[in-house]
C-alpha positions as CSV (number, residue, x, y, z in Angstrom):
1,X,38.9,-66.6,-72.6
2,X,42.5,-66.0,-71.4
3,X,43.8,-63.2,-68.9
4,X,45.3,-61.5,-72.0
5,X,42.2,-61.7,-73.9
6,X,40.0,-60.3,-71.4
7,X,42.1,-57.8,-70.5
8,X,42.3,-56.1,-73.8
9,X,38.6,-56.5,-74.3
10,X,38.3,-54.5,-71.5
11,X,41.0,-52.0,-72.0
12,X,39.4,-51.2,-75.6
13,X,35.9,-50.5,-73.6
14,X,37.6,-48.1,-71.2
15,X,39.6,-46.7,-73.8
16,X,37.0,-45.6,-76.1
17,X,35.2,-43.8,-72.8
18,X,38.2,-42.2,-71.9
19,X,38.4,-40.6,-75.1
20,X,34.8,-39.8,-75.1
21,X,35.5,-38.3,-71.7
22,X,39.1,-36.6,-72.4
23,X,38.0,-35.3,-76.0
24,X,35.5,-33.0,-74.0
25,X,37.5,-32.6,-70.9
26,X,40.7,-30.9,-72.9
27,X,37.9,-29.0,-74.9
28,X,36.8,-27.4,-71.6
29,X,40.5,-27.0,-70.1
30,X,41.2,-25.4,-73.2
31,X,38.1,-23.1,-72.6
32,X,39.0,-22.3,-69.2
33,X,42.6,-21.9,-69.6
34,X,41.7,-18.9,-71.8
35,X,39.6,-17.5,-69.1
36,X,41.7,-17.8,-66.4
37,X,45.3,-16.4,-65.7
38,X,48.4,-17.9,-65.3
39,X,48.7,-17.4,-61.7
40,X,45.8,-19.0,-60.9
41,X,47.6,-22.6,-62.3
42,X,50.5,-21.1,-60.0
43,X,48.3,-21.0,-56.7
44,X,47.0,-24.4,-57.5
45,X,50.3,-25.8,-57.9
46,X,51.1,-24.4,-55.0
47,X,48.0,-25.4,-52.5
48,X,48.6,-28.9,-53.8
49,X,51.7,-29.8,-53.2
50,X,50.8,-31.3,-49.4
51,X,47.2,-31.7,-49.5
52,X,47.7,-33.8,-53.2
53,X,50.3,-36.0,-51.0
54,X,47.5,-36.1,-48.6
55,X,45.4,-37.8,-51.2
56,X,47.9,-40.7,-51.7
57,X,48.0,-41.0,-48.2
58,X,44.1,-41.6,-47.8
59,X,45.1,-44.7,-50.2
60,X,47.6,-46.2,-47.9
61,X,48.3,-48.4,-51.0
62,X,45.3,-50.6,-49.5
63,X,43.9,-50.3,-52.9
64,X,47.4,-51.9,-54.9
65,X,46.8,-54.9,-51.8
66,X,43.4,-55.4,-52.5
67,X,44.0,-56.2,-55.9
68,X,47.1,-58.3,-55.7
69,X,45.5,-60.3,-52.7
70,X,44.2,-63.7,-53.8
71,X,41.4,-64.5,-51.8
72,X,38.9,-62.0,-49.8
73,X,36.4,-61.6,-47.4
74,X,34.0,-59.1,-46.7
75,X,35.0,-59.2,-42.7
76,X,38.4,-58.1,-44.0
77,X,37.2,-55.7,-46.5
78,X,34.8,-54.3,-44.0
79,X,37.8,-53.6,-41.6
80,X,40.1,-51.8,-44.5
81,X,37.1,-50.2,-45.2
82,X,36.7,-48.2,-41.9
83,X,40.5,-47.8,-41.3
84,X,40.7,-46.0,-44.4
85,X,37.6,-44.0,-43.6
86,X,39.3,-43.0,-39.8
87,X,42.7,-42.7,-41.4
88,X,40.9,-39.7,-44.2
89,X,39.1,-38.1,-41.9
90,X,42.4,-37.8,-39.7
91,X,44.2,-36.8,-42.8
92,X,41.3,-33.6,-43.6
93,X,41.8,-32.0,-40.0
94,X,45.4,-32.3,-40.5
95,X,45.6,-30.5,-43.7
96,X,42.6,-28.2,-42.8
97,X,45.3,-26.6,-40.0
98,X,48.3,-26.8,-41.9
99,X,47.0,-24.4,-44.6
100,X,48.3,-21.5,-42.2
101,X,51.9,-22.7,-42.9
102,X,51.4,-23.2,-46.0
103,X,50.9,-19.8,-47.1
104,X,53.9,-18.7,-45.2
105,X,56.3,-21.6,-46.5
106,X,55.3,-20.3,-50.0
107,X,54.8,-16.4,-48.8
108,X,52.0,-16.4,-50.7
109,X,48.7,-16.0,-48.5
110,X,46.1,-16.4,-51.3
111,X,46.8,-20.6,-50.8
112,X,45.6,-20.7,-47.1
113,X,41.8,-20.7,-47.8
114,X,42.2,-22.7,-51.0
115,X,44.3,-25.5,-48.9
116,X,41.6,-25.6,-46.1
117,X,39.0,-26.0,-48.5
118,X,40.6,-28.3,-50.2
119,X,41.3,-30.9,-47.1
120,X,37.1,-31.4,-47.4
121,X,38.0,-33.6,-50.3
122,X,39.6,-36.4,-48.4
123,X,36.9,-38.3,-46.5
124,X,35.4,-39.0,-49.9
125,X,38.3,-40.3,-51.7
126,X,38.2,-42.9,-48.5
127,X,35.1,-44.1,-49.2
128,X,36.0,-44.8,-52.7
129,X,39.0,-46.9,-51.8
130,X,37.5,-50.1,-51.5
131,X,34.8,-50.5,-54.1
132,X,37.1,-48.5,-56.8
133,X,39.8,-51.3,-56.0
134,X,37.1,-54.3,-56.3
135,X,36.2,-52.7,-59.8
136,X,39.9,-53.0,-61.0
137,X,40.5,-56.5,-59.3
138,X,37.1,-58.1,-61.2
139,X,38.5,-56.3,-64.0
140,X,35.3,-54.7,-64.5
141,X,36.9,-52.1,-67.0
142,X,33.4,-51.0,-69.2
143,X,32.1,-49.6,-65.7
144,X,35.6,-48.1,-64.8
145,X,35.1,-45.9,-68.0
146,X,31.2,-45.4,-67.6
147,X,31.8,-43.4,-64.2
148,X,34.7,-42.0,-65.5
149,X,32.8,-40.4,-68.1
150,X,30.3,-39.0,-65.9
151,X,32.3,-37.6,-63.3
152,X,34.6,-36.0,-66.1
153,X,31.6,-34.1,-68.0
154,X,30.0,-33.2,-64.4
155,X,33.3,-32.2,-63.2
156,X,34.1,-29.8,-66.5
157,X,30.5,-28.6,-67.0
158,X,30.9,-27.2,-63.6
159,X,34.1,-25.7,-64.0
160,X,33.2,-23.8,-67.4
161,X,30.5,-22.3,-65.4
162,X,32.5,-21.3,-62.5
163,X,35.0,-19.6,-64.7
164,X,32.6,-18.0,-66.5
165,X,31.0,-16.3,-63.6
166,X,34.5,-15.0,-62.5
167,X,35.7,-18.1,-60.2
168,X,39.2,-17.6,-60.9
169,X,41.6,-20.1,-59.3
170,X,38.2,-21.5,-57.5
171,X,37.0,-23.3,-60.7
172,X,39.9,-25.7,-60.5
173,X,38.7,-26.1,-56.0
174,X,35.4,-26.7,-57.8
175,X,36.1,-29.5,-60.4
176,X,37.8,-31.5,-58.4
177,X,34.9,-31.5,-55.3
178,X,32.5,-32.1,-58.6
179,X,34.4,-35.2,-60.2
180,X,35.0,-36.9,-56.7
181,X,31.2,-36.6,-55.5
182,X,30.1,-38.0,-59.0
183,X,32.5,-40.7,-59.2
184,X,31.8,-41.8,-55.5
185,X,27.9,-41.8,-56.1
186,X,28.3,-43.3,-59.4
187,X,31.0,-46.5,-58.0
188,X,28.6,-47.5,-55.4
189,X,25.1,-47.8,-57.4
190,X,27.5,-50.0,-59.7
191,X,29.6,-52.2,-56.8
192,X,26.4,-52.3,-54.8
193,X,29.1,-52.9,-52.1
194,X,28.6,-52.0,-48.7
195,X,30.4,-52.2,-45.4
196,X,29.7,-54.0,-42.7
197,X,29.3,-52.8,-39.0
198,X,32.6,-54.9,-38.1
199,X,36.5,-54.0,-37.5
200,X,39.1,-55.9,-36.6
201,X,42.5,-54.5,-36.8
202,X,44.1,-58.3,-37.5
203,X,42.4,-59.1,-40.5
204,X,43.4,-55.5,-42.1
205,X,47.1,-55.9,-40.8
206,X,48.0,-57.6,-43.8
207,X,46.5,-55.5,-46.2
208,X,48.0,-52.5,-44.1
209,X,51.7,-54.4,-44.2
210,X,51.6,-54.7,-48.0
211,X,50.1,-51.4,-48.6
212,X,52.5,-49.8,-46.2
213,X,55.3,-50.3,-48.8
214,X,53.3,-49.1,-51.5
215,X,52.4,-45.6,-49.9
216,X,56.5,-45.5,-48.7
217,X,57.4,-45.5,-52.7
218,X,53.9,-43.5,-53.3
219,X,55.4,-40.7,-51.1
220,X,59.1,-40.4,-52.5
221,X,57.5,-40.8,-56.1
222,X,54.9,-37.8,-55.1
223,X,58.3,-36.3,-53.7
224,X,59.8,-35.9,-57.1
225,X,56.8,-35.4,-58.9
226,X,56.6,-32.2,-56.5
227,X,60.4,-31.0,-56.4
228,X,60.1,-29.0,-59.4
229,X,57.2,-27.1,-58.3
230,X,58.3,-27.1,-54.4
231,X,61.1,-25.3,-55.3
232,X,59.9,-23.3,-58.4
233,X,57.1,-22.4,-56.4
234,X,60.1,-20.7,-53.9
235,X,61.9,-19.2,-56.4
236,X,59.7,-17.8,-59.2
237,X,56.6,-15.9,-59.4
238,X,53.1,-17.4,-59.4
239,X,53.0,-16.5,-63.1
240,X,56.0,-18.7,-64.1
241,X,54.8,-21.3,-62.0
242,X,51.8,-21.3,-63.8
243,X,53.8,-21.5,-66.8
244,X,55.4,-24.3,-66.0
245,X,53.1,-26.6,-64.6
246,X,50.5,-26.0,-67.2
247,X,53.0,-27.2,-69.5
248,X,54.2,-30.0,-67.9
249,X,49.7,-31.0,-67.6
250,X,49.9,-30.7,-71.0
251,X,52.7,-32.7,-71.9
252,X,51.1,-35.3,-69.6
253,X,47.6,-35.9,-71.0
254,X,48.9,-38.9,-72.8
255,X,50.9,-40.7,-69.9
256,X,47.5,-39.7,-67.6
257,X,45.1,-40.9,-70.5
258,X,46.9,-43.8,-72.3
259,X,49.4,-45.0,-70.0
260,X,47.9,-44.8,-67.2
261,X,44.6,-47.1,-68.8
262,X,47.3,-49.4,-70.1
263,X,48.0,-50.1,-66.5
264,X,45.1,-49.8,-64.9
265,X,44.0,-52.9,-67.1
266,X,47.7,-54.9,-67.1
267,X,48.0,-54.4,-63.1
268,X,44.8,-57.0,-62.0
269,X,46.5,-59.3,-64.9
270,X,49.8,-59.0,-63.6
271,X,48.8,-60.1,-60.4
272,X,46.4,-63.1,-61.7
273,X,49.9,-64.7,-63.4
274,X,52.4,-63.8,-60.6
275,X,52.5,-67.5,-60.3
276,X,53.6,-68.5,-64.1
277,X,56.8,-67.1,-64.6
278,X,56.4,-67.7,-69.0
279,X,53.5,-65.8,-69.3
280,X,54.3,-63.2,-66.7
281,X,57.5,-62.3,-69.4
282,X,55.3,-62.3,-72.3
283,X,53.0,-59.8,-70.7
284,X,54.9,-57.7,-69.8
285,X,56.5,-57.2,-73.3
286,X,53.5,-57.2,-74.8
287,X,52.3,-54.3,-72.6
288,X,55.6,-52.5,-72.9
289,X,55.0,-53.3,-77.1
290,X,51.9,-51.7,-76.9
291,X,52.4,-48.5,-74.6
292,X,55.7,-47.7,-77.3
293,X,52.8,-47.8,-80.4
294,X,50.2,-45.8,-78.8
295,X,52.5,-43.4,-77.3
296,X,55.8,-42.4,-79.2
297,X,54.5,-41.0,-82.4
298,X,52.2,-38.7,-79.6
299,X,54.9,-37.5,-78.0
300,X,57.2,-37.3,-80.9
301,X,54.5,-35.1,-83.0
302,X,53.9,-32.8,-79.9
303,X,57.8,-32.3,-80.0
304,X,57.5,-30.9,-83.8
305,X,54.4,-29.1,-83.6
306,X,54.5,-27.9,-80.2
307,X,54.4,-24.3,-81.3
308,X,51.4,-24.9,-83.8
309,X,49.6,-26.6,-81.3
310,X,49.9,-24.1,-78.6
311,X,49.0,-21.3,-80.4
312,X,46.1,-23.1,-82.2
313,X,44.6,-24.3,-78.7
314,X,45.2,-21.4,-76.6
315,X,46.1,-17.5,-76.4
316,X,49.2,-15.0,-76.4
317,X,49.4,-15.2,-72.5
318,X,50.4,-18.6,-73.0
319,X,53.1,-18.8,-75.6
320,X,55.9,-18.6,-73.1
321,X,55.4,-22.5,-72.2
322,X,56.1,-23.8,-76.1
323,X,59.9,-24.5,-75.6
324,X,59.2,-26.4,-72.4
325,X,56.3,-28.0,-73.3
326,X,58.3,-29.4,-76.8
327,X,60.8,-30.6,-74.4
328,X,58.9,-32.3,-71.8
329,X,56.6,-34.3,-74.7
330,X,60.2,-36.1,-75.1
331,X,60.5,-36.7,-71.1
332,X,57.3,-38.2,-71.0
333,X,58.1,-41.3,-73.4
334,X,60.4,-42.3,-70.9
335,X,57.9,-41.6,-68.2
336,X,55.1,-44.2,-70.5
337,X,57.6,-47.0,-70.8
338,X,59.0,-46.9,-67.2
339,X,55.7,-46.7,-65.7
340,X,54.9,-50.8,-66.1
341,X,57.8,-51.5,-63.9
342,X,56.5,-50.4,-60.6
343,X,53.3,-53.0,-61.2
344,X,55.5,-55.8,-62.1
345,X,57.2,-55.8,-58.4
346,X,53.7,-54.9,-56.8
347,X,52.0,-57.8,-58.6
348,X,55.3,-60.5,-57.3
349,X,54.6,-59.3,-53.9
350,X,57.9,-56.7,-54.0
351,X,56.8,-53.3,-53.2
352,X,59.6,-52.5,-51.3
353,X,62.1,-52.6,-54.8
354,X,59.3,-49.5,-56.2
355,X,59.9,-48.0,-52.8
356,X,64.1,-48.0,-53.2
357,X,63.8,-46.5,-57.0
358,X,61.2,-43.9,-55.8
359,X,63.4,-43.4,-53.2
360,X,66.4,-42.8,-55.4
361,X,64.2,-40.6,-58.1
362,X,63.0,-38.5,-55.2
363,X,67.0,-37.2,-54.0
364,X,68.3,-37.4,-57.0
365,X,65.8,-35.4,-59.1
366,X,64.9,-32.9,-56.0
367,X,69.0,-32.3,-56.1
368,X,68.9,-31.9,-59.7
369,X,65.8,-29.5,-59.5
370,X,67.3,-27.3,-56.5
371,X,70.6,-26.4,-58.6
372,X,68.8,-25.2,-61.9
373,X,65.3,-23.7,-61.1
374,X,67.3,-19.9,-59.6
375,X,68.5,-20.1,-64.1
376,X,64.6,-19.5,-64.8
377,X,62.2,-21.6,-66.8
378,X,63.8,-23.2,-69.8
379,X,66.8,-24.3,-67.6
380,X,64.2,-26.6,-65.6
381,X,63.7,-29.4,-68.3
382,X,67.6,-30.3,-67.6
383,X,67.0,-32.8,-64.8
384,X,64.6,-34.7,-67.6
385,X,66.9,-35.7,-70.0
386,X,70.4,-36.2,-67.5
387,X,68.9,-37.4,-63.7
388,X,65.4,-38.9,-64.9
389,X,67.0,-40.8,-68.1
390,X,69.9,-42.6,-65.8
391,X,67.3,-43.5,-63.1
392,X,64.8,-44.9,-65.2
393,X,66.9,-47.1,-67.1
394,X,68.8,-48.4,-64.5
395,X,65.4,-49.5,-63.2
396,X,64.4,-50.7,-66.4
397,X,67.3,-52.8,-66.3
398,X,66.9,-54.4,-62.7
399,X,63.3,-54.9,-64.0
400,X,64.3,-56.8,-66.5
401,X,66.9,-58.9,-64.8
402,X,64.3,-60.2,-62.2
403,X,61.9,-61.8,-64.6
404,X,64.5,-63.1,-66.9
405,X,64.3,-60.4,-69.8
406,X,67.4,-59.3,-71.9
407,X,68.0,-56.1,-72.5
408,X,68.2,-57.1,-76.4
409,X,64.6,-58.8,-76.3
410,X,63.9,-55.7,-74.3
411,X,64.6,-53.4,-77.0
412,X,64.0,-55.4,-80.5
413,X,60.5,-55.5,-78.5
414,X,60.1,-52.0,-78.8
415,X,62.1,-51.2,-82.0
416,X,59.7,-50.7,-84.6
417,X,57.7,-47.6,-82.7
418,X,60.9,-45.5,-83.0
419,X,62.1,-46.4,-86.4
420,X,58.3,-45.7,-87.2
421,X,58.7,-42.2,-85.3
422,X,61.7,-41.3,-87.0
423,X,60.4,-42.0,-90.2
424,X,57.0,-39.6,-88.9
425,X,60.1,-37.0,-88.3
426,X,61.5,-36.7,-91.7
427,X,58.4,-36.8,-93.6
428,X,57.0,-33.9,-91.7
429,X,60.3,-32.1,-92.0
430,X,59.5,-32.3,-95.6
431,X,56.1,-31.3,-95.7
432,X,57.2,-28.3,-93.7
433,X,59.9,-27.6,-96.6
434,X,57.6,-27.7,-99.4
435,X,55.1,-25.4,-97.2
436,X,57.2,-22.9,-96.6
437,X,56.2,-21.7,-99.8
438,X,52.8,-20.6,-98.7
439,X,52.2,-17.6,-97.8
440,X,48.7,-17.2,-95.1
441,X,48.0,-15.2,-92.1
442,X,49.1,-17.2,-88.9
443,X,45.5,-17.9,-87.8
444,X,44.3,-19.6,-91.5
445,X,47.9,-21.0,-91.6
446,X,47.2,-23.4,-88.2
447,X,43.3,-23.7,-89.1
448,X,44.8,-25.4,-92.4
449,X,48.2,-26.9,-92.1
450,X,47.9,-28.2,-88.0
451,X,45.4,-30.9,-89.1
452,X,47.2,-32.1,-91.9
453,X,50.2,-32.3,-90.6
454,X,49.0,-34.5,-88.0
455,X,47.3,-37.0,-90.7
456,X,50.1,-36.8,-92.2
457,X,52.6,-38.1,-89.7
458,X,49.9,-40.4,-88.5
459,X,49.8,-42.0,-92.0
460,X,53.3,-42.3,-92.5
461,X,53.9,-44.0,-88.7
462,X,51.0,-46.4,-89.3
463,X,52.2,-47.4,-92.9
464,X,55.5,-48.1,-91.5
465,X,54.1,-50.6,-89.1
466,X,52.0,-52.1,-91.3
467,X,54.9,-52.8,-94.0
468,X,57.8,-53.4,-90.8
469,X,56.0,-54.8,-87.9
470,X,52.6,-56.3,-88.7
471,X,52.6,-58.4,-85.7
472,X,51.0,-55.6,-83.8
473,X,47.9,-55.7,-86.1
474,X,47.4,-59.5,-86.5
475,X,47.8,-59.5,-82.5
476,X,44.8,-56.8,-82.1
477,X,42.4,-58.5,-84.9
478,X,43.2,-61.6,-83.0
479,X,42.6,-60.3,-79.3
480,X,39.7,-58.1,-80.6
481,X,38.2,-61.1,-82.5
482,X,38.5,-63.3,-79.6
């Protein structure tokens, strides 16, 4: 069976657990978001932005080397094994006594406690390093999405029945201690991995060296992935904060859900064909191909029915996000296509190229982000559509360039998506013509129309695909059949 082949049987058996697991995970979020406040997101936001950089830290991309490394050994495994262990541990007391400056960087001492609890997390996600990375390198994608799964219901279970019981911002402390001691216990009865008693610094050094790179663009990425809330978090109340960055979550299942599976999966392939230069190309525009079906018509539809889907899902306190949250569902196709690129240089052995456009994202979006956030809320999507848009296609383009792809392939490849999107936009702008007519209370109004409108646009995006751009169908009944 080829790389290709096996990798989309795989991605289809973590896909369907995903949903399993994300169809009752946003069920519960939902649930708790209309028990808990705003301000509670805001704190979190808040106690996360170091010890969440922490977290990638505890990686030290070791995981992205282990996978793109040919051959193995357990000696050398063993002795990335306890580096990352030390390195985590290191990482929890360092965190644990920052949480003090924390809370008077943000003048906000309710984050100090939750920061210092929060540091207890990191020796655990160090012991999952290593066997989590083995599971992606055999491409052992079924048991990815079995413990993924479990930890998600564990983790969500718990959290309902925090926040029922008046945990407040706690719940969200709580989840994440649940899903990281469930995922840990579940990867090792699968990996039945163990270290051995044995470290030598030399035989890590290269793993270190390669992963080095990967943590330096891991850092400025987390850097602008943080800006906006860094200096939101400065500027605004918790409240808005809250606002804000439970709109952007939202906005960002599918990228988390979809794209991030669709890498997860094309990653170990990537790095099993860095050798043949043909069927590196092909792969890559088939996963770019794919990502642009699954995710355009989601992000499109949450643009158009952004209001109707807030206020069907959740509460008054929490109609102030629907502009921004319309607006980032736009951002975020960007975000899905762009987010192959990075894997393509890690898998040909060039982390440093992520490193210099994670770099340049970083200052130039952190800028960007600094100059609008004192003009409120709405004003903060402007940096999406001027700064992030220029980057990401410029790196698109030098992506592109180094393994021989024109920009014209490039974007016949991803064509049909759009033109089936736009054709999902004017049919709904219909429907909502002719339904203007109706006259319901707002609650029996979304019960009724939200659903529909959905199948609706889904119908007319699939039919154009099927009539325009087949291909995508005869390639899935012939990977699925293989």
């Amino acid at each position: 069976m080829s790389l290709q082949k096996l990798a989309f049987k795989g991605a289809m058996w973590l896909a369907l657990f995903q949903f399993a697991s994300q169809l009752f995970s946003w069920t519960i979020t939902v649930l708790v978001a209309r028990i808990l406040s705003p301000s509670d997101y805001g704190l979190i936001e808040m106690a996360t932005i170091i010890t969440g950089y922490a977290a990638f830290f505890v990686d030290l991309g070791l995981g992205a080397a282990i996978i793109q490394k040919k051959n193995i050994n357990k000696q050398e495994l063993s002795s990335v094994f306890w580096f990352v262990l030390a390195l985590s541990i290191t990482l929890s007391f360092a965190c644990y006594f920052s949480a003090q400056y924390m809370a008077l960087l943000f003048n906000e001492p309710r984050i100090q406690p939750l920061v210092e609890v929060i540091s207890f997390v990191f020796p655990i996600a160090g012991l999952l390093v290593v066997p989590s990375s083995l599971l992606n390198k055999n491409m052992e994608f079924k048991a990815i999405g079995i413990i993924g799964m479990i930890s998600t219901v564990a983790s969500c279970t718990g959290m309902l029945l925090i926040a029922i019981n008046g945990g407040g911002v706690w719940t969200l402390v709580g989840g994440m201690f649940i899903q990281s001691i469930t995922r840990l216990i579940a990867t090792y009865i699968k990996v039945k991995w163990y270290p051995l008693i044995y470290f030598n610094y030399q035989q890590a050094k290269s793993y270190i060296h390669f992963g080095v790179n990967v943590l330096a663009g891991r850092t400025f990425f987390y850097t602008f992935e943080k800006s906006d809330k860094f200096f939101a978090g400065r500027a605004w109340s918790a409240q808005t904060l809250g606002f804000y960055g439970f709109a952007l979550q939202l906005a960002q299942i599918p990228t988390e859900k979809i794209t991030t599976l669709i890498n997860q999966v094309s990653y170990p392939v990537f790095s099993k064909l860095q050798d043949n230069k043909v069927e590196f190309s092909e792969f890559y525009l088939n996963v770019v191909k794919v990502t642009a079906v699954m995710v355009t018509p989601v992000f499109v539809g949450g643009y158009l029915l952004g209001e109707d889907i807030i206020k069907f899902l959740l509460n008054e306190k929490w109609y102030p996000i629907i502009y921004v949250f319309k607006l980032l569902c736009l951002t975020q196709i960007i975000t899905s296509l762009n987010a192959v690129n990075s894997f393509v240089h890690y898998a040909q052995g060039r982390p440093i190229w992520s490193l210099y456009f994670h770099a340049i994202l970083a200052v130039g979006m952190g800028v960007s982000f600094y100059f609008v956030v004192p003009h409120g809320i709405d004003s903060i999507v402007i940096p999406w559509f001027t700064t992030y848009l220029l980057i990401c296609g410029a790196w698109t383009i030098v992506t592109l360039k180094k393994i021989d792809i024109s920009i014209r392939m490039y974007i016949k490849n991803i064509i049909s998506p759009f033109a089936g999107a736009l054709v999902m936009i004017i049919g709904l702008i219909f429907v909502e013509f002719l339904l203007n007519e109706i006259t319901l209370d707002d609650e029996a109004w979304l019960i009724l129309m939200l659903p529909l409108k959905i199948f609706i646009g889904g119908v007319l995006y699939v039919s154009y695909l099927w009539l325009f751009d087949r291909e995508i169908f005869v390639k899935i009944k012939e990977l699925r059949s293989a």
